[in-house]
C-alpha positions as CSV (number, residue, x, y, z in Angstrom):
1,X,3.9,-9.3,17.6
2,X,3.6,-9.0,14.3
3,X,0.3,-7.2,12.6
4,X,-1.6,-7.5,9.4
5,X,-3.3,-5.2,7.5
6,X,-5.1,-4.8,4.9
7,X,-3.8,-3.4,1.2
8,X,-6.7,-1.2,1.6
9,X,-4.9,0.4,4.2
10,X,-2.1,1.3,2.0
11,X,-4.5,2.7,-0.7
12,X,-6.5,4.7,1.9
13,X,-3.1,6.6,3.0
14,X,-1.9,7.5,-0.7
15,X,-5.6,8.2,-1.6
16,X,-5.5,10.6,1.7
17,X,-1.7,12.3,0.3
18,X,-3.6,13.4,-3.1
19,X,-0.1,13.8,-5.0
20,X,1.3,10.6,-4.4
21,X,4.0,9.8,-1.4
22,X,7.9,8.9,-1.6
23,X,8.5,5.1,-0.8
24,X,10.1,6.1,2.6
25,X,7.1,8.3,3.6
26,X,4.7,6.0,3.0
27,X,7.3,3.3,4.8
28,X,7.3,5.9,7.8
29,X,3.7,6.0,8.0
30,X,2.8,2.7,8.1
31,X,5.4,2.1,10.5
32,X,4.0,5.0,12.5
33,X,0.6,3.6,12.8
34,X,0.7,0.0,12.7
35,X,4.2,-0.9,13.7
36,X,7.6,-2.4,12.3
37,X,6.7,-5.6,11.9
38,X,3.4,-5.2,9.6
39,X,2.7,-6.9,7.2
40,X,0.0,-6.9,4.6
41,X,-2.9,-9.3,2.9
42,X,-5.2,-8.6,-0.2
43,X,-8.7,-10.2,-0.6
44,X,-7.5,-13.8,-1.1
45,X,-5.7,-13.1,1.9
46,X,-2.1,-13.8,0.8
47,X,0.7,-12.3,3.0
48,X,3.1,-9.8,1.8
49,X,5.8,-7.4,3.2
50,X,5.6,-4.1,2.1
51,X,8.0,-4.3,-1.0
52,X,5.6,-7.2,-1.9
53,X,2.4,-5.6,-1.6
54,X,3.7,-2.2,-3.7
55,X,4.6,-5.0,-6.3
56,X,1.2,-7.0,-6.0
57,X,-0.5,-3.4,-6.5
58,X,1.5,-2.5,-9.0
59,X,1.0,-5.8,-11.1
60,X,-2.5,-5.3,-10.6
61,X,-2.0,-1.6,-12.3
62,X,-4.0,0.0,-9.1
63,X,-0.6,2.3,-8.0
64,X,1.8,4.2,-9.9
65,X,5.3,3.5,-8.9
66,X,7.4,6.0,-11.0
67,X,11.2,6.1,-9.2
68,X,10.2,7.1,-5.6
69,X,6.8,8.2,-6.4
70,X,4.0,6.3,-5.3
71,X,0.3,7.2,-6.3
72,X,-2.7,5.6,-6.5
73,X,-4.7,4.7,-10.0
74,X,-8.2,5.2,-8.7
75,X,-10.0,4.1,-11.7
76,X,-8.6,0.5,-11.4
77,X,-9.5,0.4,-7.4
78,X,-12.6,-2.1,-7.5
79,X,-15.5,-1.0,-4.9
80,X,-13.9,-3.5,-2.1
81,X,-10.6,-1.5,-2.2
């Protein structure tokens, strides 16, 4: 079965890292707590994988993706996120 999540989910475990994570160990722990076959929605509730919600986040300048490095931009995370 496959599960969806919310993006604020994602931002809640890089705001949690502090520096940032890798792609893989942010991968490896969503995988770890909501399984391999998660997928993710926003606030319009549009479904993404998890390439395609980094990319949504990242078009909507609230992550950093700088090679491997993902961190969060908290000054562009609205009060819902």
């Amino acid at each position: 079965m496959t599960d969806i999540i919310h993006a604020h989910n994602l931002l809640e475990l890089l705001l949690q890292s502090e520096g940032g994570m890798t792609n893989d160990a942010l991968l490896s722990e969503i995988t770890t707590r909501f399984g391999e076959a998660v997928l993710f929605t926003n606030c319009t509730e549009n479904t993404y994988t998890f390439d395609q919600i980094l990319q949504f986040l990242a078009s909507r300048d609230k992550i950093i993706v700088k090679g491997d490095s993902i961190s969060v931009r908290k000054e562009n995370i609205c009060a819902d996120d």
